[in-house]
C-alpha positions as CSV (number, residue, x, y, z in Angstrom):
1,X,0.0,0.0,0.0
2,X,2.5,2.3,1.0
3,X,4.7,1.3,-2.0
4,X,1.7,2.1,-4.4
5,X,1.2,5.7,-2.4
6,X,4.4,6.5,-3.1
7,X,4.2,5.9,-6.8
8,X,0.7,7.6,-7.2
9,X,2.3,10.5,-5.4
10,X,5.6,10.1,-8.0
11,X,3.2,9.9,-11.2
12,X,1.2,13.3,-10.1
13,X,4.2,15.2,-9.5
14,X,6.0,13.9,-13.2
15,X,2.7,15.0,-14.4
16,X,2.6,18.4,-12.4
17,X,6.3,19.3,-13.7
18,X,5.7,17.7,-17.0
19,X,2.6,20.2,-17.8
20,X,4.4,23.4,-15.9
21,X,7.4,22.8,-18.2
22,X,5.6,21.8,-21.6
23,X,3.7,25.1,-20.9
24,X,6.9,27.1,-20.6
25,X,8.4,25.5,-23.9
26,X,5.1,26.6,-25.6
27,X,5.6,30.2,-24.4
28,X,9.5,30.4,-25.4
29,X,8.9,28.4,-28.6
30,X,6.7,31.4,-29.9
31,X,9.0,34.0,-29.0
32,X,12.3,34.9,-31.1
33,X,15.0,33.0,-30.2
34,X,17.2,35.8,-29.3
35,X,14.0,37.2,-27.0
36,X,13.7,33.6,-25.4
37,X,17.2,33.5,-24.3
38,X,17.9,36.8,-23.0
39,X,14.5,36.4,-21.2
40,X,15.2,33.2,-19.4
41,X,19.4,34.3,-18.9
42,X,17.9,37.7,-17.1
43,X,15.5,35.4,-14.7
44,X,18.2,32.7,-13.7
45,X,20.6,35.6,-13.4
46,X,18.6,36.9,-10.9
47,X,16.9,33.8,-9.2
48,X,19.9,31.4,-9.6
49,X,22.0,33.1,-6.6
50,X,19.3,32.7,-4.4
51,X,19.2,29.2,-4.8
52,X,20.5,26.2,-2.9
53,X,23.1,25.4,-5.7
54,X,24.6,28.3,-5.7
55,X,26.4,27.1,-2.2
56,X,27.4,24.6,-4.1
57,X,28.8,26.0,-7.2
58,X,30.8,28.9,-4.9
59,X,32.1,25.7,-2.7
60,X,33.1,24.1,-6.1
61,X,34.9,26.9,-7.8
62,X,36.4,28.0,-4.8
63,X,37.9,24.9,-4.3
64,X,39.0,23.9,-7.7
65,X,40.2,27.8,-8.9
66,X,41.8,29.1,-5.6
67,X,43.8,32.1,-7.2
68,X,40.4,33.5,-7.6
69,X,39.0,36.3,-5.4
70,X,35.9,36.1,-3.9
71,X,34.3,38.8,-5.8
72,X,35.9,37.3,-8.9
73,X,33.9,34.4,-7.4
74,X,30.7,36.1,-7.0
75,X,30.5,37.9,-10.3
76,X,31.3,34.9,-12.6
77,X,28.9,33.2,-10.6
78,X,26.2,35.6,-11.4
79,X,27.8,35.7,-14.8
80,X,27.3,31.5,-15.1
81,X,23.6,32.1,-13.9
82,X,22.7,34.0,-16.9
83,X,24.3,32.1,-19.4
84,X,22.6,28.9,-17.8
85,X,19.6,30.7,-17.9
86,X,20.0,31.1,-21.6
87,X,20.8,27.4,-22.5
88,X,17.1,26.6,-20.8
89,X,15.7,29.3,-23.0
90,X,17.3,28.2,-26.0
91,X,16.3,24.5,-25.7
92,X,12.7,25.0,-27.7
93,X,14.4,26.6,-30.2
94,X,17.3,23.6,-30.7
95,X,15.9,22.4,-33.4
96,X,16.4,25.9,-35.6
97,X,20.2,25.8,-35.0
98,X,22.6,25.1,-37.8
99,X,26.7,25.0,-38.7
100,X,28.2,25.7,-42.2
101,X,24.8,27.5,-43.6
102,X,24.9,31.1,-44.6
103,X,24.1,33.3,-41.2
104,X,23.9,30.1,-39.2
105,X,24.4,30.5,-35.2
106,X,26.8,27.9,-35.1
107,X,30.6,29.1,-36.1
108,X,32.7,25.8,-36.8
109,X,36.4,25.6,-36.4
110,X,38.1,22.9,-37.4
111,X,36.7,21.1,-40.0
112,X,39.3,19.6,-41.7
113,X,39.2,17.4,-38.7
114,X,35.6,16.5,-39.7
115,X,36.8,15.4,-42.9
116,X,39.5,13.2,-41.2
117,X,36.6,12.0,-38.8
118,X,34.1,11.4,-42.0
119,X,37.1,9.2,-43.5
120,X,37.9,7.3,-40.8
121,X,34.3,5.9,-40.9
122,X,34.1,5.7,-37.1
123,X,35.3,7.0,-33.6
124,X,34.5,9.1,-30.9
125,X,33.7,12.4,-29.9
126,X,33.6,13.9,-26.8
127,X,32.4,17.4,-24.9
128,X,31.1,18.6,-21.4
129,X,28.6,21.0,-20.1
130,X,30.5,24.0,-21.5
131,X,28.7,26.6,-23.8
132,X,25.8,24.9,-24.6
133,X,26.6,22.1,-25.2
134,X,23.3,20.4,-27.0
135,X,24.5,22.1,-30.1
136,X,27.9,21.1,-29.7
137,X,26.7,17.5,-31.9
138,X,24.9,19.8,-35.0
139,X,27.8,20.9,-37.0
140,X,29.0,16.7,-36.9
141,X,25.8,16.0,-38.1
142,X,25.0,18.8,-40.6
143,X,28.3,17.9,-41.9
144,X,27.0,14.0,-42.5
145,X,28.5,12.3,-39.7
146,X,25.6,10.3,-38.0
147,X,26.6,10.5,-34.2
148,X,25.0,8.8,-31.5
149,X,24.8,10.7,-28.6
150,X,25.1,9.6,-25.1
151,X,23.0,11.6,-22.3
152,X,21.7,11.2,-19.1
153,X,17.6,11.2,-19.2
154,X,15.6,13.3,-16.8
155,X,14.1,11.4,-14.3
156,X,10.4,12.5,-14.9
157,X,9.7,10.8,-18.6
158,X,7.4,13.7,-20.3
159,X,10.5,15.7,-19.4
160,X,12.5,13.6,-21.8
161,X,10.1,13.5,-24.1
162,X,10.0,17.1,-23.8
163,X,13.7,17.3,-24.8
164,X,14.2,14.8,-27.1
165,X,11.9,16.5,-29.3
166,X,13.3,19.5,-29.1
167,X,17.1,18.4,-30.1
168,X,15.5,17.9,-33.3
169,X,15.5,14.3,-35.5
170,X,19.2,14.9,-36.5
171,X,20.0,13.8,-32.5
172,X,16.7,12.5,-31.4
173,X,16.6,9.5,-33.4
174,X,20.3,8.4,-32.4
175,X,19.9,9.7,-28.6
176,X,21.1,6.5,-26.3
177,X,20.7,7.0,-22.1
178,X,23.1,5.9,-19.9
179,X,22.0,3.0,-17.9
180,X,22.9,-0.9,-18.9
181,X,20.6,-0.7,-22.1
182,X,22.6,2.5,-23.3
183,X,26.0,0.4,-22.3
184,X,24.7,-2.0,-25.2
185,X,23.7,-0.2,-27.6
186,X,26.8,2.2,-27.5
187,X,29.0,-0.9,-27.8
188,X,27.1,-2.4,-30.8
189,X,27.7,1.1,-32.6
190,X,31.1,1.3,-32.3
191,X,31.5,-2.4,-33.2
192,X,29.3,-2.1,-36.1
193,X,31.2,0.7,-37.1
194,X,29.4,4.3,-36.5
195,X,30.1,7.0,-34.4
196,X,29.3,8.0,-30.3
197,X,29.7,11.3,-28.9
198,X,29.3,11.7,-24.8
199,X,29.7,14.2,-22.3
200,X,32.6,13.2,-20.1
201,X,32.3,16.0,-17.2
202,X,29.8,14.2,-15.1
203,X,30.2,12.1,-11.4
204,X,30.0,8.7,-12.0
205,X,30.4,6.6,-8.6
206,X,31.5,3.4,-9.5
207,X,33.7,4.9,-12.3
208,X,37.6,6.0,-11.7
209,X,39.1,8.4,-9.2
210,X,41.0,10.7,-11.7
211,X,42.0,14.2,-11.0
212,X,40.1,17.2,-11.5
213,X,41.6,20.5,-11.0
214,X,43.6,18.6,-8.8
215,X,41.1,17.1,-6.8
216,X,40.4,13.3,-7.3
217,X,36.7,13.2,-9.3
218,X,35.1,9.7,-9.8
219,X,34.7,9.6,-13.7
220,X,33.4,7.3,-16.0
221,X,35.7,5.5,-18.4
222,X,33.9,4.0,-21.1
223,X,35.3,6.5,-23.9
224,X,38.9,5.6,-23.1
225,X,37.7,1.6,-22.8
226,X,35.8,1.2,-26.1
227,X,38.6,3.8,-27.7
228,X,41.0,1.3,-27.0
229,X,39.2,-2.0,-27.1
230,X,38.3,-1.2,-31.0
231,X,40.9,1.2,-31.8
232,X,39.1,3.9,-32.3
233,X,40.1,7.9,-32.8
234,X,38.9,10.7,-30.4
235,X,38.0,13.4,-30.9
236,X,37.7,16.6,-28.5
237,X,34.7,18.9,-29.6
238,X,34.4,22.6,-27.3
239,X,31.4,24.7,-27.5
240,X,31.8,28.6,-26.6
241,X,29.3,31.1,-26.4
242,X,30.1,33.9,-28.1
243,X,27.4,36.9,-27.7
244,X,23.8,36.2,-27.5
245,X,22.9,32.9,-28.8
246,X,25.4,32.2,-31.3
247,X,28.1,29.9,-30.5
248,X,32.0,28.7,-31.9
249,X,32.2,25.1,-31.9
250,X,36.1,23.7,-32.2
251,X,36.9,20.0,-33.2
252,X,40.2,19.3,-32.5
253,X,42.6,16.7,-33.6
254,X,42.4,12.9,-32.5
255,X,44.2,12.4,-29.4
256,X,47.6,9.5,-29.2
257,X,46.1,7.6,-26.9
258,X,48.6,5.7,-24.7
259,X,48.3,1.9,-25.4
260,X,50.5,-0.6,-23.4
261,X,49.9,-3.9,-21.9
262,X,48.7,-2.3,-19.1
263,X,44.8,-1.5,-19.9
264,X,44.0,-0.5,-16.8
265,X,46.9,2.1,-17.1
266,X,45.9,3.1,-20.6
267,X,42.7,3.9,-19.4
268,X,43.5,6.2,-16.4
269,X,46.0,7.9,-18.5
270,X,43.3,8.1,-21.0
271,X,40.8,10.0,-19.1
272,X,43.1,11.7,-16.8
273,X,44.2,13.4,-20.4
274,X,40.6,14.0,-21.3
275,X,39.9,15.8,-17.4
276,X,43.2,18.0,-18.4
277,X,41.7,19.1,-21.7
278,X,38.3,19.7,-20.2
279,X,39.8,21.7,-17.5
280,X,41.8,23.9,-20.0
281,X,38.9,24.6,-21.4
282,X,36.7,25.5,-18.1
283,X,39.7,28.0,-17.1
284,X,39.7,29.8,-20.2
285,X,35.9,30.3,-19.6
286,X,34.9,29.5,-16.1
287,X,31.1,31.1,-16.3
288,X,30.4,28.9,-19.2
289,X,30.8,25.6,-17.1
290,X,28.2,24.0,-14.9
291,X,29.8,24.5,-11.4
292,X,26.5,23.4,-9.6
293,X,27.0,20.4,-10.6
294,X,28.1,17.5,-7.4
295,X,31.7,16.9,-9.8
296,X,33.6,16.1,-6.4
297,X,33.0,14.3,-3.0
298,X,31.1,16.0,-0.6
299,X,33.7,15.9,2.0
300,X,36.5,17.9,-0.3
């Protein structure tokens, strides 16, 4: 009985956020994009320091950027609200993004490493929660590379509906959540040849303890163990906001991944290189990262 309360009391409260939310999209959706996103970055600007996570993301950056100041703290905190703000607005208007068209939002650097990537008939890509980072997958797919994308799914379904049908079919029809029927089907796509793409900035607590702006993070490792099961290429993909809503997304070279006898050694190196490039990246542009997010152990 009390199992079955529970549920009831889960289902009204999916159904609750699912019909708040779906409402919101409908409002954004009708307004210009540029309008949508400047709307939503001013709100979370102003609501976002108010809320609990915002202990959290001062804790985190404190921690992992000490050279900072606390009102250099503060104001890229406030700074990170905003642009947060405007990835939520933007999402009903994914679909309306493109790379390489005349006027498109999306500047692409780098793609002579598409080409190499196009060649090479399959690999992996990877990104974090930097810029936003839904469109960082559009200019490999406008360009004819049919990624499958690996993402985390919101816990209330008609959430992920939501979403999934806003990224558009171009990422919607290859979108694969984590959990042990993701696991499979990511592995049959690299065996049979395609193309994955993940974000790699997450916790993951029963992956590896590798360092994070030199604090040990728990991160997962399945890039670096299917890149060097199958021998594939890597390639790290960074997505900047530039002003407003238009974006510069950078492909970079494949990575020389190490490869010994020692996988378990090839595979810390692996992602301990990945954290490195990931934290470059963060430092260049701390208020485009998602510091609320629980990266490290609660007792650093």
């Amino acid at each position: 009985m009390l199992v079955a309360r529970r549920n009831t009391s889960k289902q009204l409260r999916y159904a609750l956020e699912g019909a708040a939310i779906t409402a919101l999209f409908g409002v954004l959706r009708i307004m210009p994009l540029p309008v949508a996103s400047w709307l939503t970055g001013s709100l979370a600007g102003l609501l976002g320091p108010l809320l609990p996570l915002h202990a959290r993301a001062r804790h985190n950056m404190m921690h992992a950027m000490p050279e900072m100041s606390a009102k250099e703290v503060t104001l890229t905190l406030r700074r990170m609200w905003r642009h947060l703000g405007r990835v939520a607005g933007e999402y009903p208007h994914l679909a309306k993004f493109r790379a390489f068209d005349a006027g498109a939002r999306i500047e692409v650097i780098g793609e002579e490493n598409l080409i190499t990537a196009k060649e090479a008939g399959r690999g992996m890509f990877f990104t974090g929660h930097i810029g936003n980072w839904e469109v960082s997958g559009l200019p490999l797919i406008n360009y004819g590379i049919p990624i499958a994308f690996v993402y985390r799914a919101p816990n209330n379904p008609i959430v992920d509906r939501l979403i999934r049908n806003a990224r558009g079919k171009g990422i919607t029809k290859n979108a694969i959540a984590k959990g042990p029927a993701g696991a499979r089907e990511m592995v049959r796509q690299v065996r049979e040849g395609g193309y994955t793409a993940m974000l790699v900035d997450q916790k993951m607590n029963d992956g590896i303890s590798v360092p994070f702006f030199g604090r040990n993070a728990m991160t997962a490792p399945a890039l670096a163990q299917l890149a060097r099961k199958y021998d594939l290429h890597v390639w790290p993909v960074r997505t900047e906001r530039l002003k407003g809503c238009r974006f510069r997304v950078t492909i970079y070279p494949h990575l020389k991944l190490p490869r010994s006898d020692d996988a378990t050694a090839d595979v810390a190196e692996t992602m301990q290189r990945i954290n490195d490039i990931m934290e470059g990246w963060i430092r260049e542009k701390p208020w485009q990262w998602l510091w609320p997010h629980n990266r490290w152990p609660k007792k650093d």
